[in-house]
N, C-alpha and C positions, 0 to 999 in steps of 0.2 A: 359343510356339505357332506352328507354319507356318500359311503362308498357306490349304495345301489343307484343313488340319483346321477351321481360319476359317468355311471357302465349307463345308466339309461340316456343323458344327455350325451354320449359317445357315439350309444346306437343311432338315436333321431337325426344326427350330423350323418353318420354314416348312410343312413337312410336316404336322406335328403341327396347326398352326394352321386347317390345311383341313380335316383331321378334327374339328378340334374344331368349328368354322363347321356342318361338315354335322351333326353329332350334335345342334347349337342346332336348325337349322333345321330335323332330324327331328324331334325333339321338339315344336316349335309345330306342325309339319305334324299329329299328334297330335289338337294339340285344335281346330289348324281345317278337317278335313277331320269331324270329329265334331259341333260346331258347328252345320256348317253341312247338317251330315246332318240334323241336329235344328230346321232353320230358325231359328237363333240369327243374330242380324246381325254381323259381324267388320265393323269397318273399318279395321283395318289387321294385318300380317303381318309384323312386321321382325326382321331378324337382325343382332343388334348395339346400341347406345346411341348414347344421342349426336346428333349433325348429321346427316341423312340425306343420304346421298353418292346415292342411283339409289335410284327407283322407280318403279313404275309402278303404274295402278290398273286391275282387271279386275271388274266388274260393280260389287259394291258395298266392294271388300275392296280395299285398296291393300295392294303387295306392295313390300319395299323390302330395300335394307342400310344400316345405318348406319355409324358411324366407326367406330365401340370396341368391337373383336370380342368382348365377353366376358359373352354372353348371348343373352337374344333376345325377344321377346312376341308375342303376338296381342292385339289389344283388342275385348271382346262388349261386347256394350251390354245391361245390367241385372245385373251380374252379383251385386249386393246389393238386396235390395227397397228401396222409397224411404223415407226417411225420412219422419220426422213433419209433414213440412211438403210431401209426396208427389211430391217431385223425382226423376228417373230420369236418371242418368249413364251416361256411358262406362266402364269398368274397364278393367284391364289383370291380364290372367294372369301378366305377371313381378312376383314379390313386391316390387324395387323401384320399379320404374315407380309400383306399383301406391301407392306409402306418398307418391312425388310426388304424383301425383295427387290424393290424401286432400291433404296438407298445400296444392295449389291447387286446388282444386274449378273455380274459373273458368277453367282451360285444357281441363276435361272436353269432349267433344264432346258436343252435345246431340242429341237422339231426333229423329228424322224423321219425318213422317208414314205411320201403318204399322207403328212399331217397337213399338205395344203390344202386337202377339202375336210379338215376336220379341226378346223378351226371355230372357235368361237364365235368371233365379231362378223366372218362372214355369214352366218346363219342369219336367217331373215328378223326384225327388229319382233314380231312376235312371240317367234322363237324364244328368244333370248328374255324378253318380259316373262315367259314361261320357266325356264328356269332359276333366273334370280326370286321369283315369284314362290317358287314351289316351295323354297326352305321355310321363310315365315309363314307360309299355307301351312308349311305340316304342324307347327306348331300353332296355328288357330284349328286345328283338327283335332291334335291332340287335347286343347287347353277346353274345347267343347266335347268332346266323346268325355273326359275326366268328370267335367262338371255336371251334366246332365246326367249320366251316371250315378254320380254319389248322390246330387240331389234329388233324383227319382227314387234311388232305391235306400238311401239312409236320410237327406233332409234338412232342416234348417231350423235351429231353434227359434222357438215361432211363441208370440204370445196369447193367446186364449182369454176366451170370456170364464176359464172358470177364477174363480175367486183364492186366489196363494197369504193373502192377511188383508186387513185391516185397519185403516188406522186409526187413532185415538184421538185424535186433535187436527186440528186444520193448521199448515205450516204451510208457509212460504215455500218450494222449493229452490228457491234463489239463497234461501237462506244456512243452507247444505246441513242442518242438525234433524236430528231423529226424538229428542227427548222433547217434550210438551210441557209447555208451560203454563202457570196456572189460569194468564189471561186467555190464552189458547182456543177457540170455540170448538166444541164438540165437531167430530168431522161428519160431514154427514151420510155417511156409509154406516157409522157406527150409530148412528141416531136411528137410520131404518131399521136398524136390525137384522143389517146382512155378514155373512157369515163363513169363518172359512171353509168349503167344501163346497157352496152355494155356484153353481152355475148361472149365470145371467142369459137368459133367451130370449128378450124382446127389454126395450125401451119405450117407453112411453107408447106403448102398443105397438110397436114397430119390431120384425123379427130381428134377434140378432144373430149374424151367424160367424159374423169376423173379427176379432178383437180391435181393426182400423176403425169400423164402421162406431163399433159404440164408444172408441176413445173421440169421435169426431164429433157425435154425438152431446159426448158427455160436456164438450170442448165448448159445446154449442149451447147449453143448457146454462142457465143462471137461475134459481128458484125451482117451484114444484117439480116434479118429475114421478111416474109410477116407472118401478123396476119389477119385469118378471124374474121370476130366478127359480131353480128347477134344484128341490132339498129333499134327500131321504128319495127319489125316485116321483115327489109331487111336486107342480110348477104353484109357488107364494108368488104374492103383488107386493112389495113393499111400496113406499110411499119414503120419498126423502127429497131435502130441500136444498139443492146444492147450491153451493155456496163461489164468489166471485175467489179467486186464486192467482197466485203467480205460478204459472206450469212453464214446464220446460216447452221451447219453442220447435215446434217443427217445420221441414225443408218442404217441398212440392210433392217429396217420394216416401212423406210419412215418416223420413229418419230425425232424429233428435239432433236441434243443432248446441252441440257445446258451449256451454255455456251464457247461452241467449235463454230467456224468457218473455213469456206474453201473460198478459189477465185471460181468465179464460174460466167456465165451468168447471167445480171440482167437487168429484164425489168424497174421491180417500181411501181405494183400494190395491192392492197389490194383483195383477193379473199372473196367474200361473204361464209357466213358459212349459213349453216341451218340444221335442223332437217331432216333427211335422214331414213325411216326403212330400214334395211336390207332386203333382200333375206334370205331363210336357210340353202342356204348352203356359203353365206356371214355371217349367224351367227355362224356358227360352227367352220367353220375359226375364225373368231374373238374368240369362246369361245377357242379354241384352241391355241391361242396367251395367254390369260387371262391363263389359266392351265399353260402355259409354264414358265407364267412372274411370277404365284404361286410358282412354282417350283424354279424359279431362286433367289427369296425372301428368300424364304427358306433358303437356300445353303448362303445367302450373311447376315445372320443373326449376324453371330459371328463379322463381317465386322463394323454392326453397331453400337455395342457397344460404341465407344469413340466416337461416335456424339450425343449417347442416353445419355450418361454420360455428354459432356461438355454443351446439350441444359437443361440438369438437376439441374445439379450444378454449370453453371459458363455462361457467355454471350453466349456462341454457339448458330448460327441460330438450328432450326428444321427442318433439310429436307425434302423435302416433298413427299419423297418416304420413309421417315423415320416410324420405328414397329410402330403401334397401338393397345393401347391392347380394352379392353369395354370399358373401363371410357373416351380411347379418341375419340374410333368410335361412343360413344354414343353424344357426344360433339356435332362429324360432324352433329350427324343426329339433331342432334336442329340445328344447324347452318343452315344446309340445309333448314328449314321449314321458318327461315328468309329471306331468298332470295328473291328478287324482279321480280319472275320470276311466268309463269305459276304453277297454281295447277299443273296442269299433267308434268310438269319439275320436281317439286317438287316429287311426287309420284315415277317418275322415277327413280330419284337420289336415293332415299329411297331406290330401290328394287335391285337399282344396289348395295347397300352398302348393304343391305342384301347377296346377290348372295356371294359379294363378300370374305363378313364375314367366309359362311357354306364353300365356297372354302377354305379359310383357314385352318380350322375344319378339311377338309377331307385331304389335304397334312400334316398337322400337325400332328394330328392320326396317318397317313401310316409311321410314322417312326419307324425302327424298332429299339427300346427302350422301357423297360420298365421303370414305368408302362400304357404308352400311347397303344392304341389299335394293332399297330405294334410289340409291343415287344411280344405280346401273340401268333399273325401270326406264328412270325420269331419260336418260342420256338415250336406253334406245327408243321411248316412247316421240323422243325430240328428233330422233334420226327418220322416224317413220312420219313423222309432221314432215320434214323437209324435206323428202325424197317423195313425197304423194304430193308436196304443194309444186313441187318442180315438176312432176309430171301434169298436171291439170295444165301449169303454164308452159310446157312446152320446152322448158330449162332444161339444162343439162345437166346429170345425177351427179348431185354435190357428193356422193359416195358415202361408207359408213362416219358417223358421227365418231371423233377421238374424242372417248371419255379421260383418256389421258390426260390432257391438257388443262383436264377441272384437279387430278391430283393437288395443286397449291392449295385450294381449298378442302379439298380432304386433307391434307396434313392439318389447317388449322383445327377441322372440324375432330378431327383425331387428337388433335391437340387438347382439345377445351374437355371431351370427353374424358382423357385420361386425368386431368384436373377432376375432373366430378369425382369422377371412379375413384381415386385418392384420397377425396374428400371424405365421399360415402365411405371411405374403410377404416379409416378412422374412427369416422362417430360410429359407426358398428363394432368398433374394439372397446371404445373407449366410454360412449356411451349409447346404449345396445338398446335397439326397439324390445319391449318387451310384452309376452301376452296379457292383455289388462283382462 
């Protein structure tokens, strides 16, 4: 490895690493400008763990960095009613701070005078959905102002009707080789006499205007076919006879599913790719594929396990739809800075692996679990069921909900996470997703 790809793979890490910094810091920004909209008391705002390197304090909220970029908190005070012995602490919105803290109670900062109305848990259950709400908000804000962005104004490599080669032979694609054999029948691309530079604008009289439409097309065809195609600036008819094929098989959304194949129409061309912006309501769609496929990551997590395990400890390839945690997204993004490609590719890929990062962020959050930002939702969304079904009936107000008491299962669920997290750092050291 040269020295320049060294310094370039240092900067992408290093890159990466400010985005990631600022995504922490939007996110607490979240819930302490929310907070404090609600007269909740913060007294502290850090980005990071650990030893505090700089801070400072402004009114009643010290704002600070710490050592160990890979997180970040606010700390409210009240944020769980008092216990049985009617003591009011400090909390801390990062799920791990938060389980120190429990495990020393005597390093809690204690209540000032004053802070009985500016307590957290007394704040009405809306309230409080609103600011555990606001961190993962800001990062579905950020992960969409990002993405519509770049893909408005730079794009997504997109494949096109015009014609990139040729091929010479009709091949299996199941059968993964490129050289032709003499049994091989002529492909029938190369029988019409189509050409590379040739534009295709209608199929069998049909206009074409999207490279889906005539792969679907083509998908569809077995035998004759007339192809428009637009050469030298005049629109030819050719005439070709496509022929029955193993093609690579596709999902519902037009994507290629790995190594699956179906019989299908096959002409035998190469479509040119290029840099394409979207439209925005082309990008919304897209961002709303991107959400969905977030969502379906999610759910297929547990799934992963024994490939996160056998690429960890034992030969297994790394999928490449396989978890990444920081240590292997930050990887990507030095790898990306080595690329052979435009700055502004470069820059792109960056903002999309950012976008893509806070997207994570914010589905991960919304689970409702403690101690991630969902499980605090769910506790006061449940306090606000039971203090509205007690009033309908006439009951007397069972009072705020102690999310306290779910703690055993936030240690577990803290528990099984820090397992993943461990996992994923590994196969990210040891064997590292990489840009295919």
């Amino acid at each position: 490895m040269s020295m320049t790809t060294i310094l370039l793979t240092i900067l992408g890490i290093a890159v990466f690493a400010v985005g990631l910094l600022f995504s922490i810091a939007w996110h607490e920004l979240g819930h302490l400008s929310t907070a404090k909209l609600f007269g909740i008391r913060v007294p502290q705002y850090m980005v990071g763990f650990g030893p505090t390197i700089w801070s400072r304090k402004k009114g009643d909220t010290e704002y600070g960095f710490k050592a160990i970029p890979a997180g970040g908190y606010i700390r409210m005070i009240g944020m769980f009613p008092p216990g049985p012995d009617g003591k009011l602490e400090a909390r801390s919105t990062s799920p791990w701070r938060g389980m120190i803290e429990d495990a020393r109670s005597a390093a809690f900062e204690e209540l000032e005078p004053g802070d009985e109305k500016r307590l957290f848990y007394t704040r009405k259950p809306w309230k409080r959905v609103i600011v555990m709400f606001a961190g993962p908000f800001m990062n579905l804000i950020l992960a969409v102002a990002i993405f519509l962005g770049v893909s408005m104004t730079f794009g997504f490599q997109t494949q096109t009707t015009d014609v990139a080669g040729v091929q010479k032979c009709v091949i299996s694609q199941s059968e993964k080789r490129e050289t032709c054999k003499e049994s091989d029948p002529v492909s029938p691309a190369k029988a019409a006499g189509l050409k590379v530079g040739d534009k295709i604008v209608a199929f069998n009289g049909q206009k074409i205007d999207e490279w889906s439409t005539l792969s679907d097309k083509i998908r569809d065809t077995i035998g004759p076919a007339t192809i428009t195609v637009r050469r030298d600036g005049q629109e030819q008819t050719l005439h070709a006879v496509l022929k029955k094929n193993a093609v690579a098989k596709k999902d519902s959304d037009g994507e290629v599913v790995p190594g699956k194949f179906v019989s299908a129409g096959y002409l035998g061309f190469a479509a040119k790719t290029e840099i394409v912006p979207l439209s925005f309501g082309d990008s919304v769609v897209r961002m709303g594929d991107m959400l969905e496929n977030g969502v379906d990551s999610i759910i297929a997590l547990p799934s992963k396990i024994p490939g996160l395990w056998n690429a960890a400890f034992s030969d297994g390839e790394r999928a490449d739809d396989s978890p990444v945690g920081v240590i292997g997204a930050a990887r990507i993004g030095g790898e990306v800075m080595t690329l052979d490609v435009p700055a502004q590719n470069q820059v792109a890929m960056m903002l999309f692996l950012l976008a893509g990062f806070n997207l994570s962020l914010f589905l991960f959050n919304m689970l409702p679990l403690l101690p991630l930002d969902g499980g605090h939702i769910a506790g006061a969304l449940w306090e606000a069921l039971r203090r509205n079904t007690a009033r309908v009936f006439k009951r007397p107000d069972p009072g705020p909900f102690d999310v306290a008491k779910l703690m055993p299962v936030a240690y577990v669920v803290a528990g099984v996470f820090i397992c993943f997290t461990l996992l994923v750092l590994v196969a990210d050291v040891v064997n590292p997703v990489k840009i295919s």
